[in-house]
N, C-alpha and C positions, 0 to 999 in steps of 0.2 A: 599450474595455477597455485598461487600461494595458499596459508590457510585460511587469510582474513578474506579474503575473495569466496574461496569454496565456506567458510561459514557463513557469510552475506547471504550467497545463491541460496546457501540451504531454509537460514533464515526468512527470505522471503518468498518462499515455495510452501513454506509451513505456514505465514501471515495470509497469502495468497488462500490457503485453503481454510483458515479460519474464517476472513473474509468471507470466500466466499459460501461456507456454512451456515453464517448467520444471518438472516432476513432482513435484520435493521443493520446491521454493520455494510451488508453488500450494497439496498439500497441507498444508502450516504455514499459510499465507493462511487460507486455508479453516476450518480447525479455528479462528480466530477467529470466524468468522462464529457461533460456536456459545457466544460467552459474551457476556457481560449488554455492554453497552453500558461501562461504567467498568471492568470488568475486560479488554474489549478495550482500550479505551483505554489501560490502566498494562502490559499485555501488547504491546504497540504500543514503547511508551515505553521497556519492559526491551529490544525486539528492537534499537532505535535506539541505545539505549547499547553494546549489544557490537557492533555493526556501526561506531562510531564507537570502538569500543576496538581492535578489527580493521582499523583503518586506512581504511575503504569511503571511498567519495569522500563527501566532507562535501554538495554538494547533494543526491547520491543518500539519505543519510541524513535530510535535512531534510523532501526530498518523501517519504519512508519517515512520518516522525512525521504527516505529516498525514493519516493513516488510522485516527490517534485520533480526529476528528472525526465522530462517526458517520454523519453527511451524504456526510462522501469516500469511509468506506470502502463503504458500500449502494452508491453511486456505482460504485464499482471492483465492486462485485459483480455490479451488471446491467450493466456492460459487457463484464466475463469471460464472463458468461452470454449474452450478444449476440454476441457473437463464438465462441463453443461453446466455450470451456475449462474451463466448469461447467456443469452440466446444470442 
């Protein structure tokens, strides 16, 4: 596995658990989990633009957009749910 790959994984294993530590960040996470696959994905997209208009650190943003993918974000779902921040 190259580095930019294993820094990704790592990177969104660390958002994953920020996520899910925080009540109002998990809840908004979550409420995606409940729309079609493309409309998560463009609701993804909208969340990344104002966090990147809000100044957020530009890698945090980046690993944020890859939860359009719907492979990453199911991903980040069973690992929330692995870990008990979602039932």
């Amino acid at each position: 596995m190259n580095t930019n790959t294993e820094a990704a994984f790592d990177g969104l294993a660390r958002l994953v658990q920020v996520i899910g530590k925080d009540t109002a960040i998990r809840q908004r996470f979550c409420r995606l989990a409940s729309l079609t696959p493309v409309q998560r994905s463009n609701e993804v997209h909208i969340m990344a633009e104002q966090m990147a208009a809000e100044r957020k650190d530009p890698e945090l943003v980046a690993l944020f957009r890859l939860f359009a993918d719907a492979r990453v974000f199911e991903a980040a779902m069973v690992a929330m749910r692995e870990c008990g921040y979602v039932p």
